[in-house]
Steps between C-alpha positions, in 0.01 A plus 500: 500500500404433164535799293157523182712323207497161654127546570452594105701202410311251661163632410624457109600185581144392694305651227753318226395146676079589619491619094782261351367140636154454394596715199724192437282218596180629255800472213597169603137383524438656169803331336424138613104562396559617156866394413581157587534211299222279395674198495836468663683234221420752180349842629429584125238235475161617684234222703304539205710434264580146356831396367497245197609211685194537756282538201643167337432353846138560505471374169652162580272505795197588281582194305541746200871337446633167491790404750781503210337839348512638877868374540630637154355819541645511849804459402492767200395742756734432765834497222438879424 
């Protein structure tokens, strides 16, 4: 009834999917462990890095700044 070229076919095709899916799913798993954003507003800036206007924060909050210092330099940083 079903002559050996249909049988070939669908073997390819079986070994295509038993092969091609977890083939797939390690490179997905491997692209979301080692490729995806740190942080998802500016994925150029790393956890561990600080940007200046967290930096002036902690200052203010160390009490290293005055209010008015804190406020000028906020707004000299946030005009660039």
């Amino acid at each position: 009834m079903f002559d050996d070229g249909f049988g070939m076919l669908f073997g390819g095709v079986w070994m295509l999917l038993m092969w091609g899916i977890p083939l797939l799913v390690v490179i997905a798993l491997l692209k979301y462990l080692f490729f995806r954003p740190r942080d998802k507003r500016n994925p150029d800036i790393r956890p561990e890095q600080k940007t200046p206007l967290d930096i002036l924060k902690e200052s203010y909050a160390r009490g290293d700044l005055s209010r008015d210092e804190f406020l000028q330099k906020r707004d000299d940083l946030l005009e660039k």
